[in-house]
FIMARNU-171556 format. One line per 8 residues: number of its first residue (from 1); their letters; for each residue x, y, z of C-alpha. Coordinates in steps of 0.02 Angstrom, whole numbers, padded with zeros to 5 digits. Layout:
NUM = A = X:Y:Z | ...
% end
This chain:
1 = XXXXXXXX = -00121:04385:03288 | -00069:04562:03319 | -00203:04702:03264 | -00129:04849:03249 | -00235:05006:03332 | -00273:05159:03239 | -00284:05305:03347 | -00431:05425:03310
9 = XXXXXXXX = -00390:05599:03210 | -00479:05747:03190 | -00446:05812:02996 | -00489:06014:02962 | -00607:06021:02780 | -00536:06212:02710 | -00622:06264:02569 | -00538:06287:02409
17 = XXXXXXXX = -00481:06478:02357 | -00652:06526:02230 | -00750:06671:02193 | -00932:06679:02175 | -01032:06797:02013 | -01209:06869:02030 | -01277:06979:01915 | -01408:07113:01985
25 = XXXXXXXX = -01539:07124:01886 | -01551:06923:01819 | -01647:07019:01680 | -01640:07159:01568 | -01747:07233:01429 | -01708:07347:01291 | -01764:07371:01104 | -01672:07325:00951
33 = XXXXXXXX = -01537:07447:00923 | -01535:07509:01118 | -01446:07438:01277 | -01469:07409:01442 | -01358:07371:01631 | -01349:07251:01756 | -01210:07265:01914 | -01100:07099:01939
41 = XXXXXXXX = -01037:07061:02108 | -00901:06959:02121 | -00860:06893:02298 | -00698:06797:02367 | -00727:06632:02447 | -00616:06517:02535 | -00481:06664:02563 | -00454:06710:02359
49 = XXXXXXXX = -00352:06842:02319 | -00298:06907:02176 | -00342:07002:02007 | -00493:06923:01906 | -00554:06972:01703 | -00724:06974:01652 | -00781:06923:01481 | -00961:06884:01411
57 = XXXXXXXX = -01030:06770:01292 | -01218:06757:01219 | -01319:06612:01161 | -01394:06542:01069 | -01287:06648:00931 | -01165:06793:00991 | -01282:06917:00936 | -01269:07051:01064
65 = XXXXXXXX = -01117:07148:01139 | -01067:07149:01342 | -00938:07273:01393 | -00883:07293:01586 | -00848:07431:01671 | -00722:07409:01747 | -00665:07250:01640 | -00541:07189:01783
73 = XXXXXXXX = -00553:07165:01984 | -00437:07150:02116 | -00499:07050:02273 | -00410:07013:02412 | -00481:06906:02538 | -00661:06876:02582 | -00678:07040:02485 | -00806:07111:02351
81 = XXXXXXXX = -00820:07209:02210 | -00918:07256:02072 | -00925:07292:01900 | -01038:07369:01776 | -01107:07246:01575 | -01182:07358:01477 | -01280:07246:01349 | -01317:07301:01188
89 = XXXXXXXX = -01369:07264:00995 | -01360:07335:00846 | -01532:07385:00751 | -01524:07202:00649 | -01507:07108:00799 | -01650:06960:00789 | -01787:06996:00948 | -01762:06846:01081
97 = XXXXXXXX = -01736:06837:01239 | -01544:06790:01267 | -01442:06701:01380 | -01279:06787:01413 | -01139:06705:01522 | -01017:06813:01621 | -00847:06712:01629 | -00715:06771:01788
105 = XXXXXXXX = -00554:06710:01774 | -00391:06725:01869 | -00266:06621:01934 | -00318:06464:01962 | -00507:06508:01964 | -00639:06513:01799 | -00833:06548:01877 | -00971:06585:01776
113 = XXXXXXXX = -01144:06699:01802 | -01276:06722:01699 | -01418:06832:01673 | -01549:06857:01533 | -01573:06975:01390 | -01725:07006:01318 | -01710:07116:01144 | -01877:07177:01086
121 = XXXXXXXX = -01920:07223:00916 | -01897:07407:00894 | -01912:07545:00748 | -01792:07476:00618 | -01660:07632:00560 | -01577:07502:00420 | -01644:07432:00284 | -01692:07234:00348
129 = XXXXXXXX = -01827:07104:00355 | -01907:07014:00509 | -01982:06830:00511 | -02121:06780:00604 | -02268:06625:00621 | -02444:06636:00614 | -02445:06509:00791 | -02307:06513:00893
137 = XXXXXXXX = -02369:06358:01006 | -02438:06221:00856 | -02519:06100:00890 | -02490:05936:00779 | -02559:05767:00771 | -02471:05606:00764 | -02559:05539:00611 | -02597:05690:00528
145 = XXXXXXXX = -02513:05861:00463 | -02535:06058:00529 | -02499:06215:00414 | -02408:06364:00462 | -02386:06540:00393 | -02204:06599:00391 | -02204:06776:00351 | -02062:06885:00291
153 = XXXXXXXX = -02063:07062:00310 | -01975:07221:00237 | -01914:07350:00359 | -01848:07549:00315 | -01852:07493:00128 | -01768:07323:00121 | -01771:07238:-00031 | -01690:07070:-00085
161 = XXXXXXXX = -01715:06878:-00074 | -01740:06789:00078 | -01682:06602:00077 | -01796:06505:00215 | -01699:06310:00288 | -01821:06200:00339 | -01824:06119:00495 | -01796:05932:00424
169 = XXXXXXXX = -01862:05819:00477 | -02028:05885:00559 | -02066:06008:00430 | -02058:06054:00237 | -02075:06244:00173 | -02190:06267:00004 | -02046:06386:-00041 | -01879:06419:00010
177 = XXXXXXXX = -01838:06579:-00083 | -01943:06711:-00046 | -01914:06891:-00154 | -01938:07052:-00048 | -01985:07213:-00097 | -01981:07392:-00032 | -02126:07366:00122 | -02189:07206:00058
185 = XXXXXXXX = -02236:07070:00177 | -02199:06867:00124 | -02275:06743:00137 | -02233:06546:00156 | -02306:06381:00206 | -02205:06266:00345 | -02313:06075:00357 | -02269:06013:00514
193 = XXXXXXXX = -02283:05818:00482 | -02335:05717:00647 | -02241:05556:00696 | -02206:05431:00839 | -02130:05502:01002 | -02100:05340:01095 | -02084:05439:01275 | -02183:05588:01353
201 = XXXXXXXX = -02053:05703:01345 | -02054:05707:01183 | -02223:05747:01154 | -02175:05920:01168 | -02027:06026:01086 | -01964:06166:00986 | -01877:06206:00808 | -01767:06346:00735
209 = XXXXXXXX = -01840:06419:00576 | -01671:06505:00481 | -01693:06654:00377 | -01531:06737:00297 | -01494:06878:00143 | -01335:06921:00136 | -01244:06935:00294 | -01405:06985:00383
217 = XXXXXXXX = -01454:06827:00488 | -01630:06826:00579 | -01719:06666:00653 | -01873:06612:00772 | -01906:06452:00869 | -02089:06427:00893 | -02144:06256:00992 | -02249:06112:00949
225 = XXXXXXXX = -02355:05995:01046 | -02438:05817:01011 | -02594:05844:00988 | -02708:05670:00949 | -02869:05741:01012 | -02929:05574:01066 | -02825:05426:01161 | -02721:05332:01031
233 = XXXXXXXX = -02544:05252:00998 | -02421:05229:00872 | -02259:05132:00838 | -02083:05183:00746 | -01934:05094:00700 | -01808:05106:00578 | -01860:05126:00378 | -01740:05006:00323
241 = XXXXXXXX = -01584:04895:00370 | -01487:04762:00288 | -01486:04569:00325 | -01340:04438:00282 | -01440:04277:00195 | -01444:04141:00305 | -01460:04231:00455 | -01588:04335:00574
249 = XXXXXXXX = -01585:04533:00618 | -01679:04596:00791 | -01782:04707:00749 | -01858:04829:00886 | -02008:04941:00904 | -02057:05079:01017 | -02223:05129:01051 | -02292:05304:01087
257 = XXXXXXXX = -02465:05352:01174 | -02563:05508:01180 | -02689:05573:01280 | -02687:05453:01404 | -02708:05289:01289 | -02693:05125:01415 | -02728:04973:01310 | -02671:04813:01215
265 = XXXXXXXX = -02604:04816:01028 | -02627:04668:00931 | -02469:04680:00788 | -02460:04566:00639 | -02317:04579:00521 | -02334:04520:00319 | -02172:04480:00210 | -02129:04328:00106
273 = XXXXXXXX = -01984:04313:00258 | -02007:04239:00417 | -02058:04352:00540 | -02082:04337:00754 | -02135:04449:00892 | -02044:04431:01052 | -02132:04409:01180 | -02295:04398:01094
281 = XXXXXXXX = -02370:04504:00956 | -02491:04587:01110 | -02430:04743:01175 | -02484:04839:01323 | -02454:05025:01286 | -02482:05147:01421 | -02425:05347:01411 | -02264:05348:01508
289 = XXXXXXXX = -02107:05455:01557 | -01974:05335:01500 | -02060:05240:01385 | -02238:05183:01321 | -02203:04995:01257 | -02065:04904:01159 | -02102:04726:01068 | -01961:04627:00968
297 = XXXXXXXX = -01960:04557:00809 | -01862:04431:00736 | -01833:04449:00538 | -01765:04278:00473 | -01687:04293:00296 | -01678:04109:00249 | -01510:04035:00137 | -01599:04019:-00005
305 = XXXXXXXX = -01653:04165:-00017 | -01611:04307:-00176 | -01530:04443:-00150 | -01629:04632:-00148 | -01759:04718:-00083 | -01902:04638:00029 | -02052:04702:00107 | -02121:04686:00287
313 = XXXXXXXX = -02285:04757:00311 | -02316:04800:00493 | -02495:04843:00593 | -02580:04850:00769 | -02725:04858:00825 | -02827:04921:00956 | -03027:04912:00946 | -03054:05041:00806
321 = XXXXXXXX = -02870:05125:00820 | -02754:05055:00704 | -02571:05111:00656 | -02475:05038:00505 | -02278:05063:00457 | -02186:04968:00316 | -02000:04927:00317 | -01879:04881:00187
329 = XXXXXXXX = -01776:04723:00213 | -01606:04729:00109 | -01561:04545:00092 | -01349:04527:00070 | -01226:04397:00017 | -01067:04388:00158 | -00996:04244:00241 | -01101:04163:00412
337 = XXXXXXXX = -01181:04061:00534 | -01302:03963:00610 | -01383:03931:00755 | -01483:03763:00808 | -01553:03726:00971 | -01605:03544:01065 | -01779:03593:01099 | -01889:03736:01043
345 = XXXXXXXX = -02016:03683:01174 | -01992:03647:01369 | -02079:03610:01500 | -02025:03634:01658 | -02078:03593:01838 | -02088:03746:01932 | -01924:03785:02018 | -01815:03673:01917
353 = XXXXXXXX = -01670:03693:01783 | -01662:03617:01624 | -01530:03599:01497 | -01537:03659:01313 | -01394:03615:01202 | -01348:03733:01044 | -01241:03708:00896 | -01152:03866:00792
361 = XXXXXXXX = -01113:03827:00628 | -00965:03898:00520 | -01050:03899:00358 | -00923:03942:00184 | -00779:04035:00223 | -00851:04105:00384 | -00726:04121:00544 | -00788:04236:00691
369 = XXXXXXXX = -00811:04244:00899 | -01005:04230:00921 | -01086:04274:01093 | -01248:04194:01157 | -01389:04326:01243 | -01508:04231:01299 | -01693:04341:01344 | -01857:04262:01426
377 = XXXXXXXX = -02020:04339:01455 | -02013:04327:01627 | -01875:04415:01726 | -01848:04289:01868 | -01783:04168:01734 | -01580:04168:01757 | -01442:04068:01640 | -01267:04003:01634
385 = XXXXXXXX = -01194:03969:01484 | -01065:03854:01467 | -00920:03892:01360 | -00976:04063:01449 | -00917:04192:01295 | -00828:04222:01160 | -00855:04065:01058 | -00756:04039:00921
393 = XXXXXXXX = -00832:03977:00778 | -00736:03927:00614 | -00778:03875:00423 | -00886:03694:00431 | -00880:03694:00620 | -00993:03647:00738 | -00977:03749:00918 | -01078:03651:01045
401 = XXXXXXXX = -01127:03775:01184 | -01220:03714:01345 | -01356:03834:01397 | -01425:03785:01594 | -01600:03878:01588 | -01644:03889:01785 | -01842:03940:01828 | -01823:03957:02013
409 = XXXXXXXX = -01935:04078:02085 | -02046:04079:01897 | -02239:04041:01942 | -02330:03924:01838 | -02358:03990:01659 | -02292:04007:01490 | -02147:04086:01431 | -02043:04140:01275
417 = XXXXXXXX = -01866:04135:01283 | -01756:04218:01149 | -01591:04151:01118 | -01501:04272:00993 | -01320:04213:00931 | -01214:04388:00898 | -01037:04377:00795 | -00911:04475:00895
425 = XXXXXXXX = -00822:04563:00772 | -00882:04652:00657 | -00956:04631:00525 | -01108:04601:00637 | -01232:04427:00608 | -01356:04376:00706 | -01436:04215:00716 | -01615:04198:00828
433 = XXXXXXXX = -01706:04044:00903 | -01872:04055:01006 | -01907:03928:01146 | -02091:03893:01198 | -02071:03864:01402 | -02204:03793:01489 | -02208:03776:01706 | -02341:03682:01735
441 = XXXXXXXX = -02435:03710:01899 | -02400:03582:02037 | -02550:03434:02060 | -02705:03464:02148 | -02731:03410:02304 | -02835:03256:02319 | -03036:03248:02395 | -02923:03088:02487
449 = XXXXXXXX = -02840:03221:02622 | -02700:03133:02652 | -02564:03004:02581 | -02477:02904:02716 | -02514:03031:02846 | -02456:03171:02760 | -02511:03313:02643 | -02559:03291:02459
457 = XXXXXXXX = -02442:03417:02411 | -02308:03378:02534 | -02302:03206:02460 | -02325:03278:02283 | -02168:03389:02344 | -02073:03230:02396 | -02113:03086:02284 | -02127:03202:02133
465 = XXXXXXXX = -01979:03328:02160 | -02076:03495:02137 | -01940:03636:02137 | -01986:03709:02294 | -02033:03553:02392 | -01964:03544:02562 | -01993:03732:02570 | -02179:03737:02531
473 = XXXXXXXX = -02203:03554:02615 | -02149:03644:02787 | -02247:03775:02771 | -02415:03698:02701 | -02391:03593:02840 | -02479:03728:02960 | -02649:03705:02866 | -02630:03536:02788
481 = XXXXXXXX = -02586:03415:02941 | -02620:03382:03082 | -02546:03535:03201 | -02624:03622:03368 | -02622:03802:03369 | -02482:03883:03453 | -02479:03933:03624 | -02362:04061:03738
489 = XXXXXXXX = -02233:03962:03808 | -02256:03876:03991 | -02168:03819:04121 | -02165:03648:04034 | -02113:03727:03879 | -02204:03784:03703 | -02347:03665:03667 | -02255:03556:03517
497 = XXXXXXXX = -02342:03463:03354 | -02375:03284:03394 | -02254:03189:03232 | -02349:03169:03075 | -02374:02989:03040 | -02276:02911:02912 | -02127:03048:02931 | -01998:02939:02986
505 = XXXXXXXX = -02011:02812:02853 | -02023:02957:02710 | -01863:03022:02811 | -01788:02848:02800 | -01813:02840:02612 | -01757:03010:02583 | -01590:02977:02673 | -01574:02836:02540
513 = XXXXXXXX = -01588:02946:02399 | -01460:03051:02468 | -01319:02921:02490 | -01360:02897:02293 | -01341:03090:02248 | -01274:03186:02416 | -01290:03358:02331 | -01478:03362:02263
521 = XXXXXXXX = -01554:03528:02353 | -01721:03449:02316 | -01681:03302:02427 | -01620:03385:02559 | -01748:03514:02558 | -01877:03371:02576 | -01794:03281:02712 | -01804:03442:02817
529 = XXXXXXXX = -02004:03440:02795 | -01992:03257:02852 | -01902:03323:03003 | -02038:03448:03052 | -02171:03327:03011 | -02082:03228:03125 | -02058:03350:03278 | -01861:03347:03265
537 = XXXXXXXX = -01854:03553:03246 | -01666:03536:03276 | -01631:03433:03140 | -01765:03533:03012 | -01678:03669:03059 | -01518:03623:03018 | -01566:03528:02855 | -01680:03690:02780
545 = XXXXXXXX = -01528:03830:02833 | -01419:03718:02739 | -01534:03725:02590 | -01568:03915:02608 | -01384:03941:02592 | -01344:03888:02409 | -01325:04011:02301 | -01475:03952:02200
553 = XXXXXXXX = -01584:03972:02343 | -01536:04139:02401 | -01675:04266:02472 | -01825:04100:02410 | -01977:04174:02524 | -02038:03984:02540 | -01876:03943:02640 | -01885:04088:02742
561 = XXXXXXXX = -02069:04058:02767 | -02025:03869:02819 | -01888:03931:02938 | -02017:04067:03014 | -02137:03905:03032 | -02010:03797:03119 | -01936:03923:03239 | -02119:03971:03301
569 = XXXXXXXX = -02168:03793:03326 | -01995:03789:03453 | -02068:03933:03555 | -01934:04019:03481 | -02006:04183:03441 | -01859:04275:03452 | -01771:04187:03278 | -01962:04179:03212
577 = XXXXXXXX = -01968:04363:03205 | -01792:04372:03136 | -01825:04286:02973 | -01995:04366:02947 | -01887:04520:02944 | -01802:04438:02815 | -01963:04381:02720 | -02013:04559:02740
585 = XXXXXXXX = -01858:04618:02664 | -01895:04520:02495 | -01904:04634:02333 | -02109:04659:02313 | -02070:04602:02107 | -02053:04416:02189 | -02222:04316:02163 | -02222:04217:02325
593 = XXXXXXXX = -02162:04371:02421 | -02333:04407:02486 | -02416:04244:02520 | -02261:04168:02599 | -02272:04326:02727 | -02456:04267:02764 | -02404:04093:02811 | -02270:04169:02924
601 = XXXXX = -02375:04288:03024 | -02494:04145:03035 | -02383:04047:03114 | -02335:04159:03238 | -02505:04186:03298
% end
């Protein structure tokens, strides 16, 4: 085969023609009415030449006026020059400190400076009116409300109304009119109303208070800050939201915490409809940057249900902290589906897959593509669906769709698993089943010690097909049989494990069950245990890579572990450390991570 060569070139990076813009001051004071300078430099980069205009722009309203002196440069290149923004407002301009951009544009090029302008208020020389708040940093709690004084004042004789937009929907003015006479000072009430941030970030903001008469146009943005006093939590969702009858909506909740609350919430929802939390209805809630907590909750509107307006009650709990929130469930009449599934409850033997078999229903006049999403409790769980997507579904049809639920890697425990059914064109229905899962933990070893020579839970791992059986079999095999300690390689070689008794005949069996079903992992997984216990390393070797390459079994810490084990007992420390370096490598989120990297330093001890 001929390979062509590529000879090695050197390529020269050039910068592209730019300019650069720094204003000098960044910041400039001056009272209402009066103006003040700053020098911009603009600089050529990347060997620019040519003739650049400057314009300006202020925010967060174009309040103030920027004129440069001169309003035009000519650079040539690597050159600089400099021009003079004189920044300036007129004696109604509203006191804030401003942000104004300087824009320099020319051929090809558009660069952008910016410096600040602070206006302060001044001696008014025009009739006007100024707004202000008695706290400019308010405090508000979550449950509760806080009260703030807007005052409107009359300046050099100003007399008129004053129309006040509150800042829906954190707050609500008492009055949003206010009447102005000659000198006279206004006032109005703002309520701030607390509600449920559901991240840390948003514990703390600002709002624009408007205030207009005429074309005079003032404002002021004070901040606000959660405030709870003590540590608590809260929950928000939507108010309302329509379901089709016969079918389920997901409905989601997001929890905020303040103060540092860390704790569990106990929620219980009340309606005449059927009602689920996903994964349970106990929440840990924690103050966070992203979020604080987020349950699910199923809302089942069932066929026979009337039409209107329903009720769900919602409330957690925390010791003597409680937080309640009603919703309103519009129930509809369209065309749709349904959704049945083989089992509600599994149990599964850790490490295996297992089958559940759902039907999709076309009820009256109903003709869509449905997609399944399938959800468990525990992250390690994976699926494969089977059509895989875009199921169509048709008027008094019945869709079967396979769903292969596969728990490697999921400790013993129980589960939830949410299988929602979503229509993929609009308009949207949903239809939700929950699935109890249960992985029972593997048998306890018996007071006996041993069963034909070997292990308890080796033969529990062969006879009873535990998910991860050759894999933990090998390695439980350091503590659980009979094995010397290993030694530093001689000149007769690495001291070797004498064979387990009974090995060969488990081997023999196992080789049976394979001529029956040549591609069962679990088999083969076994029958490389059998060939440790049994002092042919070459073989167990062989037999567990084989295993650890399915795609199934890909990065399992008890195969690595078990390859670790077998490699050490050859004296070959070399490979040994090798695959510890993979076992090392393991995400620390994987639950036998830690405990398979004990057995494999043990082993090479």
């Amino acid at each position: 085969m001929f390979v062509p060569v590529l000879a090695a070139q050197q390529r020269l990076v050039q910068a592209s023609p730019g300019v650069t813009v720094t204003p000098n001051p960044g910041q400039v004071t001056f009272a209402v009415g009066s103006s003040a300078t700053t020098q911009i430099t603009i600089s050529s980069t990347g060997g620019f030449a040519g003739t650049l205009s400057l314009a300006a722009y202020s925010f967060p309203y174009q309040a103030l006026n920027v004129a440069f002196n001169p309003s035009s440069v000519t650079l040539t290149s690597g050159s600089t020059a400099t021009s003079t923004a004189t920044v300036s407002g007129n004696s109604t301009t509203t006191p804030y400190t401003y942000q104004i951009d300087v824009d320099v544009s020319g051929p090809g090029v558009l660069t952008t400076g910016f410096f600040n302008a602070t206006v302060a208020p001044g001696t008014a020389t025009v009739p006007d009116f100024r707004l202000s708040a008695s706290l400019t940093e308010i405090p508000v709690p979550p449950t509760g409300s806080t009260a703030v004084t807007i005052s409107v004042a009359s300046l050099a004789g100003f007399s008129g109304d004053v129309n006040l937009t509150s800042p829906i929907p954190l707050g609500t003015l008492n009055a949003t009119r206010i009447h102005l006479n000659p000198g006279q000072i206004a006032n109005a009430t703002l309520t701030l109303a607390g509600n449920c941030p559901f991240a840390s970030p948003n514990l703390r903001g600002s709002f624009e208070m408007d205030a207009t008469s005429g074309a005079r146009f003032h404002w002021i943005k004070p901040l606000f800050f959660y405030q709870a006093l003590q540590p608590t939590f809260c929950f928000s969702s939507v108010p309302s939201f329509r379901i089709v009858i016969g079918t389920s909506y997901p409905d989601s909740f997001e929890f905020g915490a303040f103060d540092g609350f860390n704790g569990n919430v106990v929620m219980s929802a009340q309606s005449s409809l059927p009602t689920t939390f996903f994964p349970s209805n106990n929440i840990t809630v924690h103050q966070g940057l992203v979020d604080s907590g987020v349950v699910q909750l199923a809302v089942t509107v069932p066929s026979n249900t009337v039409p209107g307006n329903y009720t769900i009650m919602l409330a957690g709990t925390s010791g003597s902290l409680s937080w309640t929130l009603n919703q309103t469930i519009q129930a509809i009449v369209l065309r749709y589906f349904t959704m049945a599934v083989s089992a509600t409850t599994l149990t599964m033997p850790i490490g295996t897959s297992q089958n559940i078999y759902v039907s999709l229903t076309g009820q009256t006049g109903f003709q869509n593509h449905i997609n399944l999403f399938p959800i468990a409790s525990n992250k390690n769980f994976t699926f494969t669906e089977y059509p895989s997507t875009d199921v169509y579904v048709g008027h008094g049809q019945i869709t079967p769709v396979t769903l292969l639920v596969n728990a490697v890697g999921v400790p013993p425990g129980s589960y939830v698993l949410w299988v929602q059914a979503v229509t993929y064109f609009l308009p949207t229905e949903n239809a939700i089943q929950l699935v109890q899962i249960t992985i029972p933990a593997p048998a306890s070893p018996s007071p006996a010690g041993s069963i034909f020579g070997l292990s308890p839970l080796i033969f529990y791992s062969i006879i009873g097909g535990v998910a991860v059986a050759g894999a933990i079999a090998i390695v439980s095999a350091l503590f659980l049989t009979r094995r010397r300690r290993l030694s530093k390689t001689t000149d007769s070689g690495p001291d070797r494990q004498e064979p387990v008794e009974g090995s060969a005949s488990i081997g023999t069996q196992l080789k049976k069950m394979l001529e029956v079903d040549p591609d069962h992992w679990m088999t083969r997984d076994c029958l490389g245990s059998a060939y440790y216990l049994g002092g042919d390393y070459d073989q167990a070797i062989k037999g567990t890579l084989a295993v650890s390459a399915l795609p199934s079994n890909s990065g399992n810490p008890a195969l690595i572990a078990g390859l670790v084990t077998i490699y050490a007992a050859m004296g070959d420390e070399e490979n040994a450390r090798k695959w510890l370096r993979e076992l090392i490598a393991i995400p620390e989120e994987n639950v036998w991570r830690n405990s398979m990297i004990a057995v494999a330093n043990a082993a090479l001890e």
